[in-house]
VOLUMVO-656153 format. One record per residue: x, y, z of N, C-alpha, C in turn; residue in one letter; residue number from 1. Coordinates in steps of 0.1 Angstrom, whole numbers, padded with zeros to 4 digits, always signed. Each point is the difference from the previous one (the first is absolute). Layout:
N
    n.X    n.Y    n.Z   ca.X   ca.Y   ca.Z    c.X    c.Y    c.Z  residuo  num
      X      Y      Z      X      Y      Z      X      Y      Z        A  NUM
...
END
This chain:
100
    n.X    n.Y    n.Z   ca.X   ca.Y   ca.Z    c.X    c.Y    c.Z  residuo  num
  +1360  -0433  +1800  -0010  -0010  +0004  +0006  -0013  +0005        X    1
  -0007  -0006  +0008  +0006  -0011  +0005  -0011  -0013  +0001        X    2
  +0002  -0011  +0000  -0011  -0012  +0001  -0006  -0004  +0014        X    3
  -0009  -0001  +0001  -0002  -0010  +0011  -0002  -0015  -0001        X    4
  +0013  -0005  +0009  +0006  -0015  +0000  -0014  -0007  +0005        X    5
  -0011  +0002  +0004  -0013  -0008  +0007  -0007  -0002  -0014        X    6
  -0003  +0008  -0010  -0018  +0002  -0009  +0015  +0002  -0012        X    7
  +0010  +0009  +0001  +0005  +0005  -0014  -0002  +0012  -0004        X    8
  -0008  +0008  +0000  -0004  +0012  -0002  +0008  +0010  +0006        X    9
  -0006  +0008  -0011  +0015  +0012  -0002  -0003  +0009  +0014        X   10
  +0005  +0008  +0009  +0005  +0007  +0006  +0005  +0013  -0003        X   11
  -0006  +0010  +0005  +0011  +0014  -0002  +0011  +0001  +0011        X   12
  +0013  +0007  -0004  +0009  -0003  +0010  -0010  +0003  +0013        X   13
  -0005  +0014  +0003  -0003  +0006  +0012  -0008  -0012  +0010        X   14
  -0005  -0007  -0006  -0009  -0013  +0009  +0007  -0009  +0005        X   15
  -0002  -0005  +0013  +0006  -0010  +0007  -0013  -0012  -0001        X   16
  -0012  +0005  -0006  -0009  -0007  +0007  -0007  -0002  -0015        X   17
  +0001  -0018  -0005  -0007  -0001  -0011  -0015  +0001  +0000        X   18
  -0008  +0008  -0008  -0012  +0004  -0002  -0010  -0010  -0004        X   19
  +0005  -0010  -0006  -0010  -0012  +0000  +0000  -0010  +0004        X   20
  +0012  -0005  +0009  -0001  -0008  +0008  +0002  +0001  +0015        X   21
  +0006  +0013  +0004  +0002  +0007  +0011  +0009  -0006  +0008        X   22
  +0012  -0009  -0010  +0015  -0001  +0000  +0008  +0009  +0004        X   23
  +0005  +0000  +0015  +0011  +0014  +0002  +0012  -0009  -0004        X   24
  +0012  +0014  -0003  +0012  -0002  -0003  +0008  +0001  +0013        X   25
  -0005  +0005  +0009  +0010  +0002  +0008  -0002  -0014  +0013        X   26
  -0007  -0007  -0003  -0003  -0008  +0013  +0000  -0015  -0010        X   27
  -0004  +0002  -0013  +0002  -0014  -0006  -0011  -0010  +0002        X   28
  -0009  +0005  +0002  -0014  -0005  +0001  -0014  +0008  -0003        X   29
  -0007  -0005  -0004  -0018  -0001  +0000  -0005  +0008  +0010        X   30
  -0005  +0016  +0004  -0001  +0001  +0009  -0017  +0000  -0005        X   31
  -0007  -0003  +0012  -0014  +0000  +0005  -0006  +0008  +0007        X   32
  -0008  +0008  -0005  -0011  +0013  +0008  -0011  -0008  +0007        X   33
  +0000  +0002  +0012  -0012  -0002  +0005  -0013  +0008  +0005        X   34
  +0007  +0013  -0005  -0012  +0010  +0005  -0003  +0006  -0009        X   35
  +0006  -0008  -0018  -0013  +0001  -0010  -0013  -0004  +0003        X   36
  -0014  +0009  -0008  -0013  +0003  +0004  +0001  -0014  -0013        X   37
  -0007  -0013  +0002  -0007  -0008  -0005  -0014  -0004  -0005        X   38
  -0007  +0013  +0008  -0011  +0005  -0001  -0012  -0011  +0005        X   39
  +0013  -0009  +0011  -0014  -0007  +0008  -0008  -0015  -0006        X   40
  +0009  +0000  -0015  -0005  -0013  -0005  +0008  -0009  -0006        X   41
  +0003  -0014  +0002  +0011  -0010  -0011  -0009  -0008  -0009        X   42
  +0004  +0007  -0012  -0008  -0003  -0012  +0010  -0002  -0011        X   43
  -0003  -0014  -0007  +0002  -0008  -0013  +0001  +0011  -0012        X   44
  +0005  -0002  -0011  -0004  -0002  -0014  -0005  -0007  -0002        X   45
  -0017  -0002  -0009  -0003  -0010  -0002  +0005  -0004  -0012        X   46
  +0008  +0005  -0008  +0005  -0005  -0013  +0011  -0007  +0004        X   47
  +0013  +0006  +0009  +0010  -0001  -0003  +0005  -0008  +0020        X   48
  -0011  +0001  +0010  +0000  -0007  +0010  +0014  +0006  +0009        X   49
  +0005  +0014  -0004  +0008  +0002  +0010  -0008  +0013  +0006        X   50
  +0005  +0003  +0015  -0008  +0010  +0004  +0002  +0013  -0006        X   51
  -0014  +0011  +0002  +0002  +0011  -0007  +0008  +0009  +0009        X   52
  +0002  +0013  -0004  +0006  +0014  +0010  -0011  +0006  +0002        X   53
  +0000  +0004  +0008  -0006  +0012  +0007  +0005  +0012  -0005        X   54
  -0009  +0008  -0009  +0008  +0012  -0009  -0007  +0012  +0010        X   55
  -0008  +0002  +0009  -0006  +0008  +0005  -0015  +0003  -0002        X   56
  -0005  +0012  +0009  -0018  +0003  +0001  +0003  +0006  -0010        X   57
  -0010  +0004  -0013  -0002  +0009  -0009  -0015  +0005  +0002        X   58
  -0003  +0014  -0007  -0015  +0004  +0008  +0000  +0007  -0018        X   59
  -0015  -0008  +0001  -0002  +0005  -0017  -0015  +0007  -0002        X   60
  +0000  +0008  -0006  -0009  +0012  +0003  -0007  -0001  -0013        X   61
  -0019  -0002  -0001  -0009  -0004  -0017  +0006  +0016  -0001        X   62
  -0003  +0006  -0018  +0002  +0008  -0002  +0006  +0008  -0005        X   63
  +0001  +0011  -0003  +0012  +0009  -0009  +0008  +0007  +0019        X   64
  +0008  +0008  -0003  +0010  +0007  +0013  -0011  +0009  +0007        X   65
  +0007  -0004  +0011  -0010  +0003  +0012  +0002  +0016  +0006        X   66
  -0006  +0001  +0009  +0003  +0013  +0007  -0005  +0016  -0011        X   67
  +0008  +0006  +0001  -0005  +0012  -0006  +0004  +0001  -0017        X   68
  +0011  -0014  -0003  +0001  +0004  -0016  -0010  -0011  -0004        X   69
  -0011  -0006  +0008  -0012  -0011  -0005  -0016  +0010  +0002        X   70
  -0005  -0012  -0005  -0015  +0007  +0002  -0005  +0003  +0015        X   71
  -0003  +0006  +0005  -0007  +0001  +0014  -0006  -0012  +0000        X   72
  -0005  -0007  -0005  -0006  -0013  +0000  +0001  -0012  +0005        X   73
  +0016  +0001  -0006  +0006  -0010  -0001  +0004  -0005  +0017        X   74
  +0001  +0014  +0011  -0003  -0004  +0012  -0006  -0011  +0005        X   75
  -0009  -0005  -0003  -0007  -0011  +0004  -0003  -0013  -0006        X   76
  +0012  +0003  -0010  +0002  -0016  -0001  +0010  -0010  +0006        X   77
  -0005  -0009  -0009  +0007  -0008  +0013  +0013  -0005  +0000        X   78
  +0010  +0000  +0009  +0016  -0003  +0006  -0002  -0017  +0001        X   79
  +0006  -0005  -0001  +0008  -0011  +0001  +0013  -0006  +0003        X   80
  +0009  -0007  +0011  +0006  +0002  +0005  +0004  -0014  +0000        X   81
  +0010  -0010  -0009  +0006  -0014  -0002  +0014  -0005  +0004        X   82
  +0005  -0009  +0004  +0012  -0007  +0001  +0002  -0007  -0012        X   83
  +0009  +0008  -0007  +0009  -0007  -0014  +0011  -0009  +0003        X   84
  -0002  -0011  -0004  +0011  -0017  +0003  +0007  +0001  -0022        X   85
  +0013  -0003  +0003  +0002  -0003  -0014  +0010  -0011  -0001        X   86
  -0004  -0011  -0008  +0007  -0013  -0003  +0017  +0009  -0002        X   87
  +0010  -0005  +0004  +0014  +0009  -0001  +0002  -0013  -0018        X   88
  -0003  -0010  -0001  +0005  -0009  -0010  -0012  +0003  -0012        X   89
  -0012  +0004  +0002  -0006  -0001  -0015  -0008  +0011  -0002        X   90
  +0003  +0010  +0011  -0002  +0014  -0002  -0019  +0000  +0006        X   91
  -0006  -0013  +0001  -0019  +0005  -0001  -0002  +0002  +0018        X   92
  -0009  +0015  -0001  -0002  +0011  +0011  -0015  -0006  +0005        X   93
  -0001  -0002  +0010  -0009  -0001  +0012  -0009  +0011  +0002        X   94
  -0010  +0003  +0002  -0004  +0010  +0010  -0006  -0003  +0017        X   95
  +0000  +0003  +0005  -0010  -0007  +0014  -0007  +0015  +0004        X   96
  -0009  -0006  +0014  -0002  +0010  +0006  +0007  +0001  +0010        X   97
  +0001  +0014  +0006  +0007  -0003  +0012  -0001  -0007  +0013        X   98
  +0009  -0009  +0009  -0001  -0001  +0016  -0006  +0005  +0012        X   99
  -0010  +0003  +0002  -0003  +0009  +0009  +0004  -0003  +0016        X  100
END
């Protein structure tokens, strides 16, 4: 294991690339993704006032399991489809709807 000199955090040898601050070893800097999915919105903590992440669409389905190990029933309920934001400092999770 090795540290990352940016955040501190432990490192497995095989990674060049720190996982929580996305500190490379091999360039000595902070590298920055820009064709991370943001999901279209810059949004606050309102507790903690830093912005949230963009954790991705999640699609949540009323009901017990769907398809053929559920009720035939259950077909016609209803889907729901949200953008999850989560504070990275005090852990509290957002829901929205989505961007259209």
């Amino acid at each position: 294991m090795k540290q990352c000199p940016n955040c501190h955090e432990d490192i497995e040898d095989g990674f060049e690339i720190c996982w929580k601050c996305n500190y490379s070893m091999t360039e000595n800097q902070v590298l920055y993704f820009s064709d991370i999915d943001d999901g279209g919105r810059k949004l606050d903590c309102l507790r903690c006032g830093i912005p949230l992440k963009y954790s991705g669409n999640f699609k949540f389905h009323e009901g017990t399991n769907p398809g053929i190990f559920g009720n035939l029933f259950e077909i016609f309920m209803n889907r729901e489809s949200f953008d999850l934001y989560i504070c990275p400092k005090c852990g509290k999770v957002e829901f929205y709807t989505p961007l259209t």
